[in-house]
N, C-alpha and C positions, 0 to 999 in steps of 0.2 A: 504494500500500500504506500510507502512511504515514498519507494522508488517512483510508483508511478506518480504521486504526487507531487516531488522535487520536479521530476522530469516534466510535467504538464508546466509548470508554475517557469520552469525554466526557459522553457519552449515559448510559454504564450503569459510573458511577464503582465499584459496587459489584464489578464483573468483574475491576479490578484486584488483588484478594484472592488471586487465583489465581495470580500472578505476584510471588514476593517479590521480582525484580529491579527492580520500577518501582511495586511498590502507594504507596508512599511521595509518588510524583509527580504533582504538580497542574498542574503547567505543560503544557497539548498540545505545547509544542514540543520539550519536554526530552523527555516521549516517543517523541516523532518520529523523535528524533535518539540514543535508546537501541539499541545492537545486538542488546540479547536480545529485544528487542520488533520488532523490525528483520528477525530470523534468524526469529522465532514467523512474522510476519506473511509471509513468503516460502515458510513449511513451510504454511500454512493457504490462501494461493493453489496453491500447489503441487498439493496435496490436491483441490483445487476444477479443476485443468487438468486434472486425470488424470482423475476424475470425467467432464466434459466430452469428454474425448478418447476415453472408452470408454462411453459413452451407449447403443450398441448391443451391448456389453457387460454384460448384468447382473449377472452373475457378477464383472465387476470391479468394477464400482460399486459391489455389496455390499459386498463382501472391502473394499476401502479404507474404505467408510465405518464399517465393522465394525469396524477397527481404527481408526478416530478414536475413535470412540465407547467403546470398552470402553477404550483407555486413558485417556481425562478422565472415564468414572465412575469406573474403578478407582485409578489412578493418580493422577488430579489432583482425583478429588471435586470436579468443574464439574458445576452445575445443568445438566439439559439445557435448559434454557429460552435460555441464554446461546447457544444456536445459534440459534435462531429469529431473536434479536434481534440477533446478528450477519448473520446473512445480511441481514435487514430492514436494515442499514445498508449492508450492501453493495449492493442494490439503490438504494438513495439514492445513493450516490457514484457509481456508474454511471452514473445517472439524471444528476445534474449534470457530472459530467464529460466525458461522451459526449450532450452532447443531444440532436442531428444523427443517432447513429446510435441514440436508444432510443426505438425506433419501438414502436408499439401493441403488434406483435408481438414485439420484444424484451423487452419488459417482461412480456408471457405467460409468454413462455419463460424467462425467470430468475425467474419467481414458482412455474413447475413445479419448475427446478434448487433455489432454496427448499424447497420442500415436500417433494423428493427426498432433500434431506439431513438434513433435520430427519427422516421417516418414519426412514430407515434407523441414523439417530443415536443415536432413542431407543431402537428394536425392541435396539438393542445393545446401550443401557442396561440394557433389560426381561429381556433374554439373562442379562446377567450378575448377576441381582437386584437393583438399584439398590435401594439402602436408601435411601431419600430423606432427605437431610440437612437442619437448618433452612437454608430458604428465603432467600437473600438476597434484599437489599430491592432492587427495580429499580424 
């Protein structure tokens, strides 16, 4: 979690706007080692097992992704672009962490769960009118 969370934050400096707990912090490691960013990153894998766990569920899959999504348009005014580009880093960490087990067809399959969250992320956004905010720089 931590990995992939230095490495997002690293990647797309600009995403930390959205967190007054740690926008301030430039160091990856001080990140690393912040609790709210700590407790964020275990509620965003969390959000991603249940997802996974009910796959043949779409009815769940929505409903959770539903409520990811309308609370960071509504609630936290996060671009939805910032999903894409987190997942796109979670499939990197994966990738390097697991090399042995991310076979051809692993990397399929987390590019569908990709696409599956980002599809159902925005439709939520689109749901609840996203007034599109200026654009941060990525």
């Amino acid at each position: 979690m931590s990995v992939l969370s230095g490495r997002f934050f690293v990647n797309f400096p600009s995403a930390k706007q959205y967190f007054s707990q740690f926008k301030h912090m430039e160091d990856p490691l001080e990140m690393e080692r912040s609790l709210q960013l700590r407790k964020h990153a275990r509620r965003v894998m969390g959000a991603i097992n249940t997802v996974v766990e009910n796959l043949n569920d779409s009815e769940k899959v929505s409903s959770v992704l539903a409520l990811v999504g309308k609370a960071h348009a509504l609630k936290h005014k996060v671009e939805p672009i910032y999903f894409k580009k987190l997942t796109g880093v979670m499939l990197e960490v994966i990738a390097e962490e697991y090399p042995n087990d991310f076979t051809p067809e692993a990397h399929g399959a987390w590019t569908k769960m990709k696409t599956l969250i980002y599809t159902h992320v925005t439709a939520a956004y689109k749901e609840v009118g996203w007034a599109q905010y200026p654009t941060a720089t990525l």
